[in-house]
C-alpha positions as CSV (number, residue, x, y, z in Angstrom):
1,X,5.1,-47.5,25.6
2,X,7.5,-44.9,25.3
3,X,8.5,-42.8,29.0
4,X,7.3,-39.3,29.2
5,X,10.4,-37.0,27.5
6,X,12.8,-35.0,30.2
7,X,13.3,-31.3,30.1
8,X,16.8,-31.5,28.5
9,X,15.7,-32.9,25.5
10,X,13.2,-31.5,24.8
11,X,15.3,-28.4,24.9
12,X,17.7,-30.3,22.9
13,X,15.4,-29.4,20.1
14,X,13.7,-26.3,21.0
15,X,17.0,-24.4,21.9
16,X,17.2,-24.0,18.0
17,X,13.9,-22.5,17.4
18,X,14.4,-18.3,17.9
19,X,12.5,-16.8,20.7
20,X,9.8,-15.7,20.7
21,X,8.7,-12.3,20.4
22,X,6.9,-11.0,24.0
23,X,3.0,-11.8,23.9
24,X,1.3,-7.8,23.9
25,X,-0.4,-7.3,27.2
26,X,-3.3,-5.3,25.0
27,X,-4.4,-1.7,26.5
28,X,-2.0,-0.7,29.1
29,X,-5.1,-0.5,31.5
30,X,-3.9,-1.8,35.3
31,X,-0.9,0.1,34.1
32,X,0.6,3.5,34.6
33,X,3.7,5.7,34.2
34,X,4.3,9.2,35.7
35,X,3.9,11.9,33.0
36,X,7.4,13.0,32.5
37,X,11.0,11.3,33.4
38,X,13.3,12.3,36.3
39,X,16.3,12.9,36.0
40,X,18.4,10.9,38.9
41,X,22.5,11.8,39.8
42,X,24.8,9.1,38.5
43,X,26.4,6.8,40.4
44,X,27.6,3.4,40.6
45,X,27.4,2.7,44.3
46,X,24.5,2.3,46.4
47,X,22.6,5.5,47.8
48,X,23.4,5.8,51.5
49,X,20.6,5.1,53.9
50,X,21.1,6.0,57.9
51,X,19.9,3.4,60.4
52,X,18.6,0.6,57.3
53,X,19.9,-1.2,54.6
54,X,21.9,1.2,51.6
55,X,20.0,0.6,48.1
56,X,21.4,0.6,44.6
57,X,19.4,3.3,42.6
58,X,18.2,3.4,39.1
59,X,20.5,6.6,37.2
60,X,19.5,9.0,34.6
61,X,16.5,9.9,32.8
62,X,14.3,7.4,34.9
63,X,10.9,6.6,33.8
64,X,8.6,5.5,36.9
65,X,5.3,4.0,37.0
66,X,3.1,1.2,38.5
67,X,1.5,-2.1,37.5
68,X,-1.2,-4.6,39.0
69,X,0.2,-8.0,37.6
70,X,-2.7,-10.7,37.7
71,X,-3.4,-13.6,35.9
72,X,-1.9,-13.5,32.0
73,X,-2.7,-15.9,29.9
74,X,-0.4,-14.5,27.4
75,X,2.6,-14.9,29.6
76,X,1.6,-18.5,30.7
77,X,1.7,-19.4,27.4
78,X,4.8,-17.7,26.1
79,X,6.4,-19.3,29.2
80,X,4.8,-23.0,28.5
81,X,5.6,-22.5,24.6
82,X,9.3,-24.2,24.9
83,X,7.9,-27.4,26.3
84,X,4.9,-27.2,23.6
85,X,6.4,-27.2,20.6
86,X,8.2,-29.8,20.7
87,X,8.3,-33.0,18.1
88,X,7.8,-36.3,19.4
89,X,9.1,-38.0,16.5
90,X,12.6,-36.4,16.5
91,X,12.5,-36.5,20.8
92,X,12.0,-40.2,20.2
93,X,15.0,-40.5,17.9
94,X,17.4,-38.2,20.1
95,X,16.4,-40.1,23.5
96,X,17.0,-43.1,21.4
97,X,20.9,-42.0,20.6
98,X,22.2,-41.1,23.2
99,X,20.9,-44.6,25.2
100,X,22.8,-46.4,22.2
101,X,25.8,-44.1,21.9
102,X,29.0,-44.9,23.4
103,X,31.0,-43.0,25.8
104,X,32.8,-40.3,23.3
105,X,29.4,-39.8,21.6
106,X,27.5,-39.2,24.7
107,X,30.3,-36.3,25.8
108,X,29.4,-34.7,22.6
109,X,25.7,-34.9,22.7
110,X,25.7,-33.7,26.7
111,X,28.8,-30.5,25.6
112,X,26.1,-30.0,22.7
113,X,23.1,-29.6,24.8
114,X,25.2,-27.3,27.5
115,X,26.6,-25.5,24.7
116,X,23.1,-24.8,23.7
117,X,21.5,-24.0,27.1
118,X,24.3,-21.2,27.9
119,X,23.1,-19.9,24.5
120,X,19.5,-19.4,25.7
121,X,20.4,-18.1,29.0
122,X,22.3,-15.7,27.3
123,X,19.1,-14.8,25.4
124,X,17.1,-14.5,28.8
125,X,19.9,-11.4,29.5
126,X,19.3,-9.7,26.5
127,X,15.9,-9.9,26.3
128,X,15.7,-8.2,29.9
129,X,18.1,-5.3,28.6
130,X,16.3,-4.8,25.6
131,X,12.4,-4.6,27.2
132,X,13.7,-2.6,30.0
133,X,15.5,0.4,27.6
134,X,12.0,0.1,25.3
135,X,10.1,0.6,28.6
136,X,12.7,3.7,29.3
137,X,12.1,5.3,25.6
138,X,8.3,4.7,26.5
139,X,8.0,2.1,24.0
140,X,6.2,-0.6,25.9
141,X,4.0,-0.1,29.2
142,X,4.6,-1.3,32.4
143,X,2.4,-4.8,31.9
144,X,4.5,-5.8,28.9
145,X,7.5,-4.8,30.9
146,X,6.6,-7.5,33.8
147,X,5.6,-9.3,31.1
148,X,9.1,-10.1,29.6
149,X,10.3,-10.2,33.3
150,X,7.9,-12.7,34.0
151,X,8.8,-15.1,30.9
152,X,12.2,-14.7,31.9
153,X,11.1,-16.3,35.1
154,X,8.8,-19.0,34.2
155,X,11.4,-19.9,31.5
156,X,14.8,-19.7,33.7
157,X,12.5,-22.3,35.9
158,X,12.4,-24.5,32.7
159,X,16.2,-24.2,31.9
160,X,17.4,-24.9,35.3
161,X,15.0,-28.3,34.4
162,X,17.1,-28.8,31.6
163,X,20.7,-28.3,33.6
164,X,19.2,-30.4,35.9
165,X,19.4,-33.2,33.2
166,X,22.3,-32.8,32.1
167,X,23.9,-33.3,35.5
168,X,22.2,-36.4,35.4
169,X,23.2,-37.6,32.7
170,X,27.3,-36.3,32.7
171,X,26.8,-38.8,35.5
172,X,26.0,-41.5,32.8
173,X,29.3,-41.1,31.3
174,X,32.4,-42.4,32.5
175,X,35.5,-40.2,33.6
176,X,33.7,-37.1,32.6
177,X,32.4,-34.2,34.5
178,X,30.6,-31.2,33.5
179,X,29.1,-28.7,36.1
180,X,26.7,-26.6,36.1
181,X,27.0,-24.5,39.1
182,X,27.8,-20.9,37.6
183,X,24.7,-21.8,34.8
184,X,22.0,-22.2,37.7
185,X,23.3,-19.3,39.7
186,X,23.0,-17.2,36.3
187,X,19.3,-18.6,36.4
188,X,18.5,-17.6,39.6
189,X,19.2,-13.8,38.9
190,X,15.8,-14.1,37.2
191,X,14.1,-16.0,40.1
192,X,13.8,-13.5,42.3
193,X,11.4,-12.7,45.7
194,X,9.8,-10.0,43.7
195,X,9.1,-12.1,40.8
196,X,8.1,-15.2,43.0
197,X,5.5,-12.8,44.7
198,X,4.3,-11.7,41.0
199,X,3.8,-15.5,40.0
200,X,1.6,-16.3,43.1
201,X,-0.5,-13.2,42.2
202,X,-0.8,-14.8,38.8
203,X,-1.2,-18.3,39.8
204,X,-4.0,-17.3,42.6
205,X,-6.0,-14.6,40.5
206,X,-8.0,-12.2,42.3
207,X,-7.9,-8.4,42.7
208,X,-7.2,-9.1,46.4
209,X,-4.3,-11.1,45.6
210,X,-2.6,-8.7,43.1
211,X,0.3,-6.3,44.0
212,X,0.8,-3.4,43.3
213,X,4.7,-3.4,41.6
214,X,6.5,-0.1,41.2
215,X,8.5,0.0,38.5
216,X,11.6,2.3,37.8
217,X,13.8,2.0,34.3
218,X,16.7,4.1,32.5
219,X,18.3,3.1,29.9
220,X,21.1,1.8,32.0
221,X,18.9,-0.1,34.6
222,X,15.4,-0.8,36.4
223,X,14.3,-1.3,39.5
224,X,10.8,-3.6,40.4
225,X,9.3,-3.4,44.1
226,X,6.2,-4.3,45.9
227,X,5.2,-4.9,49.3
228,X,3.3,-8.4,50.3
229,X,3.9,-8.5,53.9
230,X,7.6,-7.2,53.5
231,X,8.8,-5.0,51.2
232,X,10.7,-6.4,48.1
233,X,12.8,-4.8,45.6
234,X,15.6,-6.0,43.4
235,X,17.6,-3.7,41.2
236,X,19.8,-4.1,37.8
237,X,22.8,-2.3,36.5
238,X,23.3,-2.6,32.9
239,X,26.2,-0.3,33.2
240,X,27.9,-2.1,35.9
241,X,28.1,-5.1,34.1
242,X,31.1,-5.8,32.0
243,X,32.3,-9.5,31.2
244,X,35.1,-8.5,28.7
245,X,37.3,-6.1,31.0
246,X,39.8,-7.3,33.6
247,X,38.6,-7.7,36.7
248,X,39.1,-5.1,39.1
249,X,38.6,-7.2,42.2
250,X,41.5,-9.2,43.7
251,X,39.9,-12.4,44.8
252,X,37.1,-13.7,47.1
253,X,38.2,-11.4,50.6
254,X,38.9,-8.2,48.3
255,X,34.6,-8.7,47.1
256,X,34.0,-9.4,50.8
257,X,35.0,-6.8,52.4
258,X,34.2,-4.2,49.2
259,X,30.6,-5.7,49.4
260,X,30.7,-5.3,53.6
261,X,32.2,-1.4,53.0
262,X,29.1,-0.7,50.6
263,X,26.5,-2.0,53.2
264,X,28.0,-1.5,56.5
265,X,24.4,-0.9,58.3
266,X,23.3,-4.6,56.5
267,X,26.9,-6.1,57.5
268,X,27.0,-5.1,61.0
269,X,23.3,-5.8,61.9
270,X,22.9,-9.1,60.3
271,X,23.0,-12.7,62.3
272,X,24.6,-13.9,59.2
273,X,26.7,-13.7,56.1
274,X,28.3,-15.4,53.4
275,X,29.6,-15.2,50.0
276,X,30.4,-17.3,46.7
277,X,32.4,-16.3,43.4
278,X,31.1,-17.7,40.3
279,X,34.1,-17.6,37.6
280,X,32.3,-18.5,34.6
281,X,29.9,-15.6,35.1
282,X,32.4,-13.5,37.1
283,X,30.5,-12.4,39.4
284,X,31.1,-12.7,43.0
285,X,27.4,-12.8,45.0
286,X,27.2,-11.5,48.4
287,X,24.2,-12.5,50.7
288,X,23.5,-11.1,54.2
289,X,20.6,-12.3,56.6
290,X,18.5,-11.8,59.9
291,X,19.0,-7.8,60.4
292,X,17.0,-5.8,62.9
293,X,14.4,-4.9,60.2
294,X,13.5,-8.8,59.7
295,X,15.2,-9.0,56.0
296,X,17.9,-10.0,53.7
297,X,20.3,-8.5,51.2
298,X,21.7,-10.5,48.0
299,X,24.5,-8.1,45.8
300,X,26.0,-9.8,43.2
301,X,29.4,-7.7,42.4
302,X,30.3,-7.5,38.8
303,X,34.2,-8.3,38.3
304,X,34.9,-5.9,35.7
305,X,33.4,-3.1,36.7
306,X,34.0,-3.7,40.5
307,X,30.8,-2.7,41.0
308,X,26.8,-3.9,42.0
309,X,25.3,-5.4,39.0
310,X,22.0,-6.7,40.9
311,X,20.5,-6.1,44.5
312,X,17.7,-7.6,45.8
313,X,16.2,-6.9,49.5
314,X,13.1,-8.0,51.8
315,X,12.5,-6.2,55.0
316,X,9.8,-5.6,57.3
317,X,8.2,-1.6,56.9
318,X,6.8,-1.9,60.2
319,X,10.0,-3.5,61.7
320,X,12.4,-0.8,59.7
321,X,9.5,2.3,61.3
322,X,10.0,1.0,65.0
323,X,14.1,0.5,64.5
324,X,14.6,3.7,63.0
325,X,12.2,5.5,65.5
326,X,14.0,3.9,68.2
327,X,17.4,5.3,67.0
328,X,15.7,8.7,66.4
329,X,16.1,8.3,62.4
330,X,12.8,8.6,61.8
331,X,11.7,11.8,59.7
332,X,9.0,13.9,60.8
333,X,6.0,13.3,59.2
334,X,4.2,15.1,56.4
335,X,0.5,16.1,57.2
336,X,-2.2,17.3,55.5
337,X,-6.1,17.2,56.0
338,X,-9.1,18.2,53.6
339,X,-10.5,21.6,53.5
340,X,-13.6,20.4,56.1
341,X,-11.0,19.0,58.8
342,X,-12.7,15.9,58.6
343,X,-9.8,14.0,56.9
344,X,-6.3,13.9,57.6
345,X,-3.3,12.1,56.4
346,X,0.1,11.8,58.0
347,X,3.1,10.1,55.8
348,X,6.0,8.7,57.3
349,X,8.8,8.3,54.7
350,X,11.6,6.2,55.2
351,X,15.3,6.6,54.0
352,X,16.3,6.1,50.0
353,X,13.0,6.5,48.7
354,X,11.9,3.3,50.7
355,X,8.4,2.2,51.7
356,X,6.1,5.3,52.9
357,X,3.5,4.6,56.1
358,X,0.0,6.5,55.4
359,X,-2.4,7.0,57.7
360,X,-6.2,8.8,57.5
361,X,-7.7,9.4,60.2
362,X,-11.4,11.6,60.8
363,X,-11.8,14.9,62.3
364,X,-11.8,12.6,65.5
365,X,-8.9,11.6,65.1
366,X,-10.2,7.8,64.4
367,X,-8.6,5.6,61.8
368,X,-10.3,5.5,58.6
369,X,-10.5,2.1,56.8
370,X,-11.1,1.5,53.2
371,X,-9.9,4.8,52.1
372,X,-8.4,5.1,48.6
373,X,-4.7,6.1,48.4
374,X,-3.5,7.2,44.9
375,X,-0.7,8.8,43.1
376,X,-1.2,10.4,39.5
377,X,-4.5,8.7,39.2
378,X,-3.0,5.5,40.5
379,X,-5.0,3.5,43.1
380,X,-2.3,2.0,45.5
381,X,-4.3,0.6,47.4
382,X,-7.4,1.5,50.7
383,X,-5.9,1.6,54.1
384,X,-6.5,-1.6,56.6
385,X,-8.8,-1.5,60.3
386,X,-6.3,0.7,61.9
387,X,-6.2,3.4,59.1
388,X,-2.7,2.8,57.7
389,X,-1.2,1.2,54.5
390,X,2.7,1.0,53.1
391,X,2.9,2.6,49.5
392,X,6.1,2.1,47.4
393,X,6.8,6.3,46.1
394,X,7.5,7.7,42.8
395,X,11.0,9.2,42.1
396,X,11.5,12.4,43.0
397,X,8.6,14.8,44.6
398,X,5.5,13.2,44.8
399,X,1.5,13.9,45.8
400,X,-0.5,11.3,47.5
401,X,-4.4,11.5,47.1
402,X,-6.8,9.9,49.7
403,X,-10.1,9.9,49.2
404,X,-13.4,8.6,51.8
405,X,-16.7,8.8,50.8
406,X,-17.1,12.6,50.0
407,X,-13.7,13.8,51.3
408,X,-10.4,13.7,49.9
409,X,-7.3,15.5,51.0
410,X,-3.8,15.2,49.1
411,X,-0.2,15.4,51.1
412,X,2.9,16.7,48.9
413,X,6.3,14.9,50.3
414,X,9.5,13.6,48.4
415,X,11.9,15.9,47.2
416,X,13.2,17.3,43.4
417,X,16.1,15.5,42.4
């Protein structure tokens, strides 16, 4: 009876077959983008943030909306499709060759198959770029965004499988070594926190389970957030990204201390840090941990450019609140109430359009659970026991709608850009 076939060669077969196009999430209904784009200042470094961590921000014309990501059958099976369609007869045949091959042939067949992998993760790059500009040009809608982002996830899982076999079976072949370190790493920039938080939504079904994930794209980058617990963003720089030009950082220190100079609230606070440079990719990733807000930071810093192709960060709202109060960083709050006085909100923003704290409260000043919070006719979510609950903002100015029973009252905050 012939053994179940490994990841790798299965891929051996599929890697050939041309992507697929992404599966159409249908009406863009759980889905929504502001009305018009904002224009954002350009820059390349990250926006400076008193008392917290700085954050890279999406530039240009930037297109913001939000998404509730649940269970897709769509995506499941776009993302299951490369182990599908696969043909035993010609798996049976390829498994069959390289056990019989000698030692030259198998260096071939194991070059070929890494060769071919590299290929497809290249496709898992472009295939981010390209959704993300079509979502910026208003092309595609918020689910179909997430769901390419998705596929990229569920697939990178399956290609790291795949890299996995082939160490394996370099180790089959004597005085040759092959590694696959920079390869994974490249896989893991699509195997992010957020995107880990998105699957379990998926994987657990539910309207309780399902974020809410804001969504901000140019054509020159995007930025996905949501808040489970912690808030979670990661960030991508299209424009800071350039593999042809020479690089403009002088070794491992010189990314160090650059990196440590762009976050210098991150560097100083955390317990930890560390860093790696990945040559084949060149990109040098940065990775700080244990700061006063309870989170991390992960920057990888492109070599060409010099600059912060992708961020990712987790803190804790309610940890970041109580360090910036303490400091006296905290803004004053925006309050409103409803034309009756028997509803009032109170936001407390935080620094570079980070998470916003709102609170409802009745004409007796008790907290209000269960109210509705929206923006633009999105439902964000209805505020917990104690009357409060984190939203992720829009870009730029911003109104936030709360409604209870008969009463709704709406607080303006943000600022024009």
């Amino acid at each position: 009876m012939t053994d179940a076939p490994p990841a790798l060669l299965a891929l051996l077969l599929v890697l050939s077959i041309p992507a697929m196009t992404v599966v159409a999430a249908g009406p863009s209904n759980g889905s929504q983008s502001l009305d018009e784009p904002v224009t954002v200042e350009d820059r390349t470094t990250p926006v400076e943030a008193e008392g917290t961590t700085n954050r890279l921000p999406v530039t240009g014309e930037v297109r913001s909306g939000y998404a509730v990501y649940g269970p897709d059958l769509g995506t499941q099976l776009a993302s299951t499709d490369v182990e599908i369609r696969v043909d035993q007869e010609q798996y049976t045949i390829t498994d069959s060759r390289f056990e019989e091959a000698n030692n030259s042939e198998r260096e071939r067949m194991v070059k070929s198959a890494h060769s071919r992998l590299e290929d497809r993760i290249s496709v898992l790059e472009e295939r981010e770029e390209r959704a993300v500009i079509d979502h910026a040009n208003g092309d595609i809608s918020e689910r179909e965004l997430l769901q390419t982002l998705m596929r990229n996830y569920h697939e990178a899982a399956i290609l790291s499988d795949a890299l996995a076999d082939v160490d394996d079976r370099t180790e089959r072949i004597r005085g040759y070594s092959l590694s696959t370190d920079n390869d994974q790493e490249a896989l893991n920039l699509h195997r992010t926190d957020v995107r880990e938080k998105i699957d379990e939504s998926m994987q657990s079904g539910g309207s309780d389970a399902e974020p809410v994930v804001a969504i901000q794209t140019s054509e020159t980058g995007y930025s996905i957030s949501l808040i489970d617990g912690n808030y979670y963003t990661e960030t991508t720089r299209f424009d800071n990204r350039n593999t042809s030009r020479e690089s403009r950082i002088d070794g491992h220190n010189e990314a160090y201390d650059y990196v440590n100079d762009l976050y210098p609230w991150a560097g100083d606070a955390a317990t930890s840090t560390g860093s790696r440079d990945f040559s084949t990719e060149r990109l040098y990733s940065y990775h700080s941990t244990g700061h006063d807000q309870g989170g991390d930071l992960e920057v990888y810093l492109d070599e060409g450019t010099g600059e912060v192709y992708r961020e990712y960060q987790d803190l804790s709202p309610d940890m970041m609140v109580q360090d910036l109060s303490r400091n006296g960083l905290l803004s004053e709050p925006v309050n409103a109430t409803s034309e009756d006085d028997d509803l009032a909100v109170s936001l407390v923003e935080t620094p570079a359009d980070g998470p916003v704290e709102v609170t409802v409260t009745d004409d007796e000043g008790e907290p209000v659970e269960s109210a509705a919070v929206s923006t633009d006719g999105f439902e964000l979510g209805t505020t917990n026991a104690d009357g409060t609950l984190w939203i992720i903002p829009p870009v730029g100015e911003y109104e936030v709608v709360v409604e209870s029973g008969s009463d709704d009252v709406t607080a303006t905050a943000g600022s024009e850009e």
